[in-house]
C-alpha positions as CSV (number, residue, x, y, z in Angstrom):
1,X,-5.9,8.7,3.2
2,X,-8.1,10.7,0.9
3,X,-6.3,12.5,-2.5
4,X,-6.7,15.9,-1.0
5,X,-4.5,14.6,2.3
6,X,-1.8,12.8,0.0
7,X,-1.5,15.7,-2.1
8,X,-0.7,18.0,0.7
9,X,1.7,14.9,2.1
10,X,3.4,15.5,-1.7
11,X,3.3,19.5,-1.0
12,X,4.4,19.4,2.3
13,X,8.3,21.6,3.1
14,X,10.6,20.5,5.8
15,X,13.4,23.5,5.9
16,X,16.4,22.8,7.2
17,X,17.7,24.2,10.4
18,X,20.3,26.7,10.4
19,X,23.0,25.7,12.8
20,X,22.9,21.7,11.2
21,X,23.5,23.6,7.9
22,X,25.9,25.5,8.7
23,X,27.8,22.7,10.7
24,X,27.7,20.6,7.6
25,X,28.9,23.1,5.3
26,X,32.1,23.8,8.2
27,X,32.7,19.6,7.4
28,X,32.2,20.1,3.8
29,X,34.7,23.0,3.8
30,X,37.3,21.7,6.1
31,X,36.9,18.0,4.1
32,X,37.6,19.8,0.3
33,X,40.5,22.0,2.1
34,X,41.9,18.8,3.5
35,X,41.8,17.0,0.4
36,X,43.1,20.1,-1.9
37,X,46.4,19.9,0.3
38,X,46.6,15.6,1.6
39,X,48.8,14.8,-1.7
40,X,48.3,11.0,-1.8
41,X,47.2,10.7,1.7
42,X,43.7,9.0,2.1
43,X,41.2,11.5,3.5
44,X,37.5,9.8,4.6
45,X,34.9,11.4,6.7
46,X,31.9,9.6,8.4
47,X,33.3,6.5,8.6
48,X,31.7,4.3,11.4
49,X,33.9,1.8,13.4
50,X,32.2,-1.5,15.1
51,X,31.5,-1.0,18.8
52,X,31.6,-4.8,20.2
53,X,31.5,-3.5,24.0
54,X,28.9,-0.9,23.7
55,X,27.3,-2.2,20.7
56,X,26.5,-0.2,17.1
57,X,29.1,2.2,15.2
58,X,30.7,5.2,16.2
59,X,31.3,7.3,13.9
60,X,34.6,9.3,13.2
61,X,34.5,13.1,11.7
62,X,38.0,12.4,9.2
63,X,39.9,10.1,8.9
64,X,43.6,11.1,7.4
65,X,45.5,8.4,6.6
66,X,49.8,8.1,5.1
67,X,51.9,5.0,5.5
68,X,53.3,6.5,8.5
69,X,50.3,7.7,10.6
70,X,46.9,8.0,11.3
71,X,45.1,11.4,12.0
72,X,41.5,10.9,13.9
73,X,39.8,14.3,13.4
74,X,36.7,15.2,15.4
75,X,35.9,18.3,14.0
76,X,33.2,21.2,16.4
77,X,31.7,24.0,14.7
78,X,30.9,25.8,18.2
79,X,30.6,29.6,18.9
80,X,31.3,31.3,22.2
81,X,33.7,30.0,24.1
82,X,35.2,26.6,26.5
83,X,37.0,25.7,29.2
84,X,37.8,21.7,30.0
85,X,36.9,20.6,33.5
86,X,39.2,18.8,35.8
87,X,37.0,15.7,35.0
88,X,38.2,16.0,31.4
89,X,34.4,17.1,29.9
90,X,34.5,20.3,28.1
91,X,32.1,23.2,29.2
92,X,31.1,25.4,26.4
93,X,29.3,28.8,26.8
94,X,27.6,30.2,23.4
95,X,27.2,33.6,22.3
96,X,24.0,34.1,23.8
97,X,24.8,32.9,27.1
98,X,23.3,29.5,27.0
99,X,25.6,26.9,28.1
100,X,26.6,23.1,26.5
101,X,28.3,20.4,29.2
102,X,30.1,18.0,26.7
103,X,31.2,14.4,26.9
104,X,35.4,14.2,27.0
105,X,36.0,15.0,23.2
106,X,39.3,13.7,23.4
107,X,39.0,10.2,25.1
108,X,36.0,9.7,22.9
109,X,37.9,10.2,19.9
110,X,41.1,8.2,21.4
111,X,38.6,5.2,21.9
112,X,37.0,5.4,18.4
113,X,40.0,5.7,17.1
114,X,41.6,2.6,19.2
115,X,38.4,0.4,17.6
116,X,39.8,1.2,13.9
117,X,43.0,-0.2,15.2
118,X,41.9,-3.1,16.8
119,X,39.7,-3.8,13.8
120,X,42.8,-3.4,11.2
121,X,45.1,-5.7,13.4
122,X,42.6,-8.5,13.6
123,X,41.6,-8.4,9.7
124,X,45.4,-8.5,8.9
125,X,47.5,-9.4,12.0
126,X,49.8,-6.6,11.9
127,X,49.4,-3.4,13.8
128,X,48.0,-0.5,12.9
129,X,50.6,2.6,12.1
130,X,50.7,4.8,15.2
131,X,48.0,7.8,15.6
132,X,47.3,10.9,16.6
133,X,44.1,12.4,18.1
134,X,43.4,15.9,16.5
135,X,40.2,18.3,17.6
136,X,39.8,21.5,14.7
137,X,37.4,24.5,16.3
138,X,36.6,25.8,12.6
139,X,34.1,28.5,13.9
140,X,36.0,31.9,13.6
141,X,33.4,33.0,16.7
142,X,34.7,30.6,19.5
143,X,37.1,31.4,21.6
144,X,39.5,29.1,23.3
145,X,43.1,28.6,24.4
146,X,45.4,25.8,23.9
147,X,44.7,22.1,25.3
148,X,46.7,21.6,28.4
149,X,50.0,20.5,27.6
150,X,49.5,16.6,28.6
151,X,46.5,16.2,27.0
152,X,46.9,13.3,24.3
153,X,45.4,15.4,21.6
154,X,46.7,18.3,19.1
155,X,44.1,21.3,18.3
156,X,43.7,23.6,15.7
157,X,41.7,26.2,13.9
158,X,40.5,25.6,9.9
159,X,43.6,27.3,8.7
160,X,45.8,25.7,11.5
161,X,44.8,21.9,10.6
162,X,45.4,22.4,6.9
163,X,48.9,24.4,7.3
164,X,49.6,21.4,9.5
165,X,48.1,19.0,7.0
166,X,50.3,20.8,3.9
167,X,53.4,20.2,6.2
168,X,53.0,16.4,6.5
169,X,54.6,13.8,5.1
170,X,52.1,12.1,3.0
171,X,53.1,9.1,1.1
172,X,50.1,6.8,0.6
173,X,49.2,4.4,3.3
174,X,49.5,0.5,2.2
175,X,47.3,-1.8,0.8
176,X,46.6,-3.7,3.5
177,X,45.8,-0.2,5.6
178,X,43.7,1.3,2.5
179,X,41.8,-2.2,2.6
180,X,40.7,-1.9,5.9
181,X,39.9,2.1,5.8
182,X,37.5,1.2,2.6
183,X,35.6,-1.4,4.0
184,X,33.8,0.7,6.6
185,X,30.8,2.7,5.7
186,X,29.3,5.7,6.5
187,X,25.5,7.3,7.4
188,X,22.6,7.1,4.3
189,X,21.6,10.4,3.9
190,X,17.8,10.9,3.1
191,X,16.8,14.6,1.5
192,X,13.6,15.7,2.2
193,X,11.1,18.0,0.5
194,X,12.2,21.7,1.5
195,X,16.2,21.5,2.2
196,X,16.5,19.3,5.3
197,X,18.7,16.7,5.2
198,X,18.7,14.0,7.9
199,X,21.5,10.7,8.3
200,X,21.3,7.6,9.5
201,X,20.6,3.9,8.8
202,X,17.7,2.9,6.7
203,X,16.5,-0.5,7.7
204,X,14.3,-1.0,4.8
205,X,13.9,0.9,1.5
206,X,10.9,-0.5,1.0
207,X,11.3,-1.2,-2.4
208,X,13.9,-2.9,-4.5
209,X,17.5,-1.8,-4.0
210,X,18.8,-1.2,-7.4
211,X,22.9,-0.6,-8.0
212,X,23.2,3.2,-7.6
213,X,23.7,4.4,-4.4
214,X,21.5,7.7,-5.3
215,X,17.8,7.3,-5.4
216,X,15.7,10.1,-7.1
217,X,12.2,10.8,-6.2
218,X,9.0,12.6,-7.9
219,X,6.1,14.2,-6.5
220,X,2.9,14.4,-9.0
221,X,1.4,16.8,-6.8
222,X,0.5,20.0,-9.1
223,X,-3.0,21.3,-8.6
224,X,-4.3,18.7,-11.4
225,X,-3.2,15.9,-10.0
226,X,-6.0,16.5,-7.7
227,X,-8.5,15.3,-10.3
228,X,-5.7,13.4,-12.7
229,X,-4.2,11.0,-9.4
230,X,-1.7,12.2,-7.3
231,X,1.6,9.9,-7.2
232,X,5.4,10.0,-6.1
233,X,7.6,8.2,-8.1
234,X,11.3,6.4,-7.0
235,X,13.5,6.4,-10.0
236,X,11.2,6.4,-13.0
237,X,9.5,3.3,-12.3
238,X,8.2,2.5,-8.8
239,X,5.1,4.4,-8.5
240,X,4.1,4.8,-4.8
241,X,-0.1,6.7,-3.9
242,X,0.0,6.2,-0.1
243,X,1.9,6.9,3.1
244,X,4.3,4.1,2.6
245,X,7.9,4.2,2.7
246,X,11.3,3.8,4.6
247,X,12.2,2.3,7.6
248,X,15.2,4.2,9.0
249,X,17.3,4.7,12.1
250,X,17.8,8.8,12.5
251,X,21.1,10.1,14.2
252,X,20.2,11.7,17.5
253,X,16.9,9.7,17.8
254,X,15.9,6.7,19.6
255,X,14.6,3.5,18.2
256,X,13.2,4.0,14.0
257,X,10.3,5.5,12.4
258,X,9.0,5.4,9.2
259,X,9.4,8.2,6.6
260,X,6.9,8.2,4.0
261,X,8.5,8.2,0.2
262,X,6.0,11.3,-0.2
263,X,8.3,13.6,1.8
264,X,11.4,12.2,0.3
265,X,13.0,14.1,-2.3
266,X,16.0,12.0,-2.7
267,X,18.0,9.0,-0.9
268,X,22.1,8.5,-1.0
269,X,23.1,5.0,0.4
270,X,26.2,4.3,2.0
271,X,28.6,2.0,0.5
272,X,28.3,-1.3,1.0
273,X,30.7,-2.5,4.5
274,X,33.0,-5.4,4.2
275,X,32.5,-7.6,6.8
276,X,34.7,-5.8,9.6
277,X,32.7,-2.6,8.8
């Protein structure tokens, strides 16, 4: 590619879109709330379980952990309004009148939920402590009534899942249960130029993975750069002038694609996983 193409590659924005923004600042929100009130409970989010009979992770919204219990959270930031079908799916109508069929939010989460524990009793031979399946509706603009009274799950608004949080009994969960909870990782998260953010696996970086798990990028892509040499640079050293970059896996997309370090702004890696993550 010619300078003039690379330095609009450099220049190019990619603006986030407004209902994954605010759906991720409803997570951020309900996950600072959760912690400001869980004591010395362990409180994760994103963490991705194993999935030996489907294959690849699923990933859990919060994880709340005590020595007594385990809280799986699947948290839905939806507007308008629901009603769950006989077959146990839940039909969701938004605001403007477009309508959502979704999977069975509660057996999905029961199942995730079920490969955490399977994974912990393996690793350490002992069982897992028992579990609850919770669903929090933390947009003020949906409307919905309570879950049928056998459903296997507990819901709750924002306000309703922290009072209920503040309530618990939250003595730390053991070492053997804070072993397994830690060794399980969660999405990369990859910051484009612009705003958007996107998650998922990156395959290859590309260039030598150095110890921090943030990666900063810098575009030299002023309007002299067209005559001095346009150039992005990844952490003060590696100096990139094409179209190469990462190989990632994006959540919600099939297969992997390559994003070019040009459009990259900046990179957070997930921990590393033990060996049962």
């Amino acid at each position: 590619m010619g300078r003039f193409t690379e330095w609009l590659s450099r220049r190019k924005q990619f603006e986030p879109e407004g209902h994954v923004v605010a759906g991720r600042l409803a997570e951020f929100r309900l996950l600072k709330l959760t912690r400001a009130v869980g004591g010395k409970a362990t409180v994760l989010e994103g963490i991705r379980i194993p999935d030996p009979d489907e294959g690849g992770r699923r990933e859990i919204d919060m994880v709340v952990a005590t020595k007594d219990e385990i809280l799986f959270v699947e948290q839905k930031h939806w507007s308008g309004s629901f009603v769950i079908q006989e077959d146990g799916r839940f039909f969701q109508t938004r605001n403007n009148g477009g309508t959502l069929l979704h999977k069975n939010i509660i057996s999905w989460t029961a199942r995730k939920g079920d490969l955490f524990c399977d994974v912990h009793e393996k690793r350490c031979g002992s069982p897992a402590p028992p579990s609850r399946v919770v669903l929090v509706f933390s947009n003020s603009n949906l409307s919905w009534s309570p879950l049928p009274e056998d459903a296997p799950a507990e819901a709750y608004d924002e306000m309703g899942f922290i009072n209920m949080i503040d309530a618990m009994e939250k003595e730390p969960p053991g070492d053997e249960l804070q072993t397994t909870l830690d060794g399980f990782g969660t999405w990369d998260t990859i910051h484009l130029n612009g705003g958007k953010t996107i998650h998922g696996d990156i395959l290859e970086l590309g260039v030598e993975r150095i110890s921090s798990a943030v990666i900063n990028v810098k575009h030299k892509a002023g309007f002299l750069s067209l005559f001095t040499g346009v150039k992005t640079v990844i952490d003060g050293s590696k100096i990139v002038t094409d179209q190469s970059g990462i190989l990632a896996s994006i959540v919600g997309e099939d297969g992997s694609r390559t994003i070019p370090w040009a459009h990259i702004e900046k990179i957070e890696l997930s921990n590393n996983k033990a060996e049962w993550g």
